[in-house]
Structure formats: C-alpha cells, structure tokens
N, C-alpha and C positions, 0 to 999 in steps of 0.2 A: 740746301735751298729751303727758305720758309715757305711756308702754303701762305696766303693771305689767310688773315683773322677771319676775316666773314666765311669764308669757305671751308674755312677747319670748322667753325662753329657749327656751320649745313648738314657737313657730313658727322660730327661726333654727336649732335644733338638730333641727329635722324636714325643714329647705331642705337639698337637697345644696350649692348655692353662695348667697350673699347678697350682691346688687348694690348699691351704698350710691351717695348721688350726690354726695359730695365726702370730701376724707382725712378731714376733722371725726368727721363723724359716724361713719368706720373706726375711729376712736379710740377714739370711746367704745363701740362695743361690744364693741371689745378689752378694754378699761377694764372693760368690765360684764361681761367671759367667759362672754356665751351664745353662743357660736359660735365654734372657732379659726379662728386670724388667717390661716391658710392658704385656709379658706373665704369669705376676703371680699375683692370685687373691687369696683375703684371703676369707674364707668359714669357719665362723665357725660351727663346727657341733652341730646336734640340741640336747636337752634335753627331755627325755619324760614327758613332765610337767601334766599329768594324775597321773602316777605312785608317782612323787615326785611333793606333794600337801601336805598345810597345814592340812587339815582337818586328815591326818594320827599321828597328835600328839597323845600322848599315854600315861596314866598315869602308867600303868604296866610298860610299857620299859624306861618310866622316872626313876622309880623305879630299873630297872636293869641298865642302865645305870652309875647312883648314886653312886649305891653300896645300894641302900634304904634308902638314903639322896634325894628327890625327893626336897626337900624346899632351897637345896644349889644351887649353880650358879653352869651349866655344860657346860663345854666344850665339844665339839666333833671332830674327826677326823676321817676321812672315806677313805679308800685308801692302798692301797700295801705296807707292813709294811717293809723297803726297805731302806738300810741306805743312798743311794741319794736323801732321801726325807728329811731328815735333823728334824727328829722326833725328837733326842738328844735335839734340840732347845726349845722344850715345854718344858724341865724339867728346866730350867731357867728360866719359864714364868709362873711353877705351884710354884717352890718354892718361890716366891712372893707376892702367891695366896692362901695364905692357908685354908681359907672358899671356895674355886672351886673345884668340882669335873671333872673329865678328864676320855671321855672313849675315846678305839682306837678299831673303826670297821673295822678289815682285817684281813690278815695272810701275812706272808711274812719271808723271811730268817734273818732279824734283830728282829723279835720277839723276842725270848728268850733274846735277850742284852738288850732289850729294855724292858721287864719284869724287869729282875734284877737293870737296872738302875731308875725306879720307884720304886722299892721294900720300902711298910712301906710307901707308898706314896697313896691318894684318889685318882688311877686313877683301871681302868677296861678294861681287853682285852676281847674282844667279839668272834674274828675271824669271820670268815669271813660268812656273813650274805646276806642273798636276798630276791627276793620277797618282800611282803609284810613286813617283819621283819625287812628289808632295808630302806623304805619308815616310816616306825615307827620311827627307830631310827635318820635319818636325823631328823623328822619334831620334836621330844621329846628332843632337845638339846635347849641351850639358846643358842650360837655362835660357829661356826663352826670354826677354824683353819690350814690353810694352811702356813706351814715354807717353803714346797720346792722350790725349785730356778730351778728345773729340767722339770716343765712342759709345754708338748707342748701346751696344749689344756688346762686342768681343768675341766675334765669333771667331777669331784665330786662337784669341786666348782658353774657348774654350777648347780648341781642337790642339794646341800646344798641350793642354793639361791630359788630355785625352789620351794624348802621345807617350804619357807619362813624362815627362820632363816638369820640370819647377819653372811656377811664372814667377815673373818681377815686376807689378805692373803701376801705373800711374792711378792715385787712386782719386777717379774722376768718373765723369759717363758710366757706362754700366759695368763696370770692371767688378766696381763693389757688389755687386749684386751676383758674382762670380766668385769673388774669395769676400765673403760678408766679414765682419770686426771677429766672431766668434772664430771665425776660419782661420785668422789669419796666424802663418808659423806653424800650420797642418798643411792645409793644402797651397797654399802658396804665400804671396808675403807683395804687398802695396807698401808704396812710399808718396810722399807729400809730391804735386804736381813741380816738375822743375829744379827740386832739391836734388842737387848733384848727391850731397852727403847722407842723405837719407836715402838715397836708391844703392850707396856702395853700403853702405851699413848693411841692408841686406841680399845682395848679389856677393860680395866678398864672401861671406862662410858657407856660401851653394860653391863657389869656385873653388873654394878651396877642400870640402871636406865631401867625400866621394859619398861616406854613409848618410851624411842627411840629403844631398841630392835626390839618392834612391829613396830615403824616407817619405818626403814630398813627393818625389815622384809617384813613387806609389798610391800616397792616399789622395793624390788628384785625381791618377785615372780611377780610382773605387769612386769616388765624389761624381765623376763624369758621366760614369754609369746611372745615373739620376736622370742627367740630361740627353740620353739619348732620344730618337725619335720617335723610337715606339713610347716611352715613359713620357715626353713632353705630348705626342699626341692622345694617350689617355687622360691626359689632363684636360687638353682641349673638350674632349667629348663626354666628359665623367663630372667636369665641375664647371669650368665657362660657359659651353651650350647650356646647360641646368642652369643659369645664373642667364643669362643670355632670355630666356622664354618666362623667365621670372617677371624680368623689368615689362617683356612683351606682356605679360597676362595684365601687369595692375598697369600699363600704359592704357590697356583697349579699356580696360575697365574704368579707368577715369573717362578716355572720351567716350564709353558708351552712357554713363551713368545720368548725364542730363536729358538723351536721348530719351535714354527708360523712364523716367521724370516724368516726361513728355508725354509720352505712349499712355504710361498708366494712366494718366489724368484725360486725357481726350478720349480714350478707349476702356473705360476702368471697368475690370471682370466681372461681369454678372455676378450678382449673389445666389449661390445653390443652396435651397432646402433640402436636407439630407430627409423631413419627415415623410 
C-alpha cells in the first residue's frame, strides 16, 4: 500500500534520520524527495541466526517435504503464498526439472491457483509452519528459491541462507542488498527478474553437485552471522543514533540561530572593564 506523498513527506521530513531496509526502497524516496539523501541510511534488519541454524536439518521433514523422496533434489520456498510473489514462475523452472522435488511453506490467498497449477506435479503445500518446524524445513532443503521482484527486505532469504542452504533469488527489491554483485557465486547466486534461463543456469550446478551446495551453504551461514540481531542492533546504536543526534544538533542550531540574532541585538552584553 502507498502512504500518500504529502504524509510520507510529514513524517520523513520531521525524522532527523530515516532507516530504510534495502538500497530499493533509498531510491525511491530519493526519487520522491521527501527527505535528503544525506538523511537516509540503509539498516538492514537482523536474522535470528540461533533459531535458523544448520544443525536443524531433518531426515523426517526431508521426507515430508519430498513427498518421501528424501534421495531427490529439493527445492524450497518459504513465504506468503501471494500472487506478487511471482510463484507461477517456479512452474516453468520445475517442468525442466523433473527428478526435483518442490515444497511451498506458507498460506496465502493464491494458494489454491497455485495448488491446481502444480496439480500431477512432485511439489508439497505445507502451510504455514513455525517454531521449530520452521527451522527444520528451511535447513532440510537443498536450495531455496526466491522469483519475487516485490521484496523490500528478504527476510526469508535471509533466514534460508542462515539455514545454510544456497539461495536463488530474483535479483530485484532487496534481495541485492543480500547477495551484493561482489557476493555473488560465494554466498549465493541472483538471476535476471522472469528469465527462466538465467535462473536454471544457476539452480542446475546447486542441484546437481552436492560439494558446491555445501560450499555456498556454508559461506552464507558465516555471511549471516553479520546479520544477526545482536550485530544489526549495534549498529542501530553505535552509528544510526550517533547520525541520528547529528542532523538533531545543526537542525536546532539553524532554527535557534536567528533567535540568538535577535537576543543579541535587543539584549547586547554589557561591556566589562577588567581594569
């Protein structure tokens, strides 16, 4: 949902700083100049990298996942089942695929179309799952799948990489801002938005070759470890606040500065003879 213009303006132009959670969205409200670019910092928010840890792979929920094909290549998706996520897209990426298995862990109001458009197809609707159950099935996948082109942040993506598993993601919204250009083919690996052929180009040699899986796998969850809560909230309070009381001191300072103008001249200091 947009905020109306006037009222984003109210509030970013009454913020001493504005925290955004990926370059995207810096953009646009550069783009939209309610607030200068100096006053906008990206913050991305943290993952709880306890909760989403390898050690929760799971041979049962490989097995549901599957369908109790646990020895095929799986895919996974995690997230609001939601036709701006552009989930239609994996059914062009599974019929190509046809030794992969594909589960989808969410609910959402594109469900059902999105059941019948898989129908007679190896994938598995879960719904929506947590807790522990959560943490299973992220870390019980071979590569994770991200088509959408809608999001701000990625927060599943970051809790997939968390999981240590290899992402695959759409490189749009804040995704980039997750596996940056320097990253990518380390910690995980973006394809152009809607390119069938550039998203098998890189899902095919994660599906097929078990030692770079785990290579990726690994150095996302090390990468992740960045993004934890405690590490994203010393940043809030070590450089944003600091940054934050900055814009505050020379904001007062301008509007006091005609004030004192004022003062001085109507009230001007006695002269003192020190003799």
């Amino acid at each position: 949902m947009r905020v109306p213009l006037s009222l984003s303006e109210f509030l970013h132009r009454a913020a001493d700083l504005t925290l955004v959670p990926s370059a995207a969205i810096a953009r646009d409200l550069q783009e939209a100049k309610v607030t200068s670019a100096n006053k906008i910092r990206l913050w991305n928010k943290g993952v709880d990298s306890e909760s989403f840890h390898p050690r929760y792979r799971s041979h049962e929920m490989r097995l549901r996942l599957s369908n109790g094909e646990p020895e095929k290549p799986l895919i996974i998706h995690v997230g609001r089942v939601g036709v701006e996520k552009s989930l239609d897209f994996l059914k062009s990426v599974m019929d190509r695929l046809p030794e992969a298995r594909i589960a989808f862990i969410g609910d959402g109001p594109y469900r059902e179309e999105l059941e019948k458009l898989f129908r007679g197809m190896p994938a598995v609707f879960t719904g929506m799952l947590q807790g522990e159950e959560l943490s299973e099935a992220y870390a019980s996948g071979d590569v994770f799948v991200m088509p959408s082109e809608s999001e701000t942040l990625g927060l599943v993506v970051l809790e997939a990489m968390s999981s240590g598993i290899p992402v695959v993601g759409a490189r749009a919204g804040g995704i980039p801002d997750i596996i940056p250009a320097e990253q990518e083919g380390k910690t995980g690996f973006l394809f152009t938005p809607g390119d069938t052929e550039d998203c098998m180009r890189k899902l095919v040699p994660l599906l097929e070759n078990k030692e770079l899986r785990e290579t990726i796998g690994k150095a996302a969850r090390e990468e992740m470890e960045n993004y934890d809560w405690k590490a994203a909230t010393k940043t809030i309070r070590n450089e944003q606040y600091e940054a934050a009381i900055w814009f505050w001191r020379k904001k007062r300072a301008e509007a006091l500065g005609p004030l004192q103008w004022l003062t001085e001249r109507l009230f001007p200091s006695p002269a003192i003879n020190f003799r």
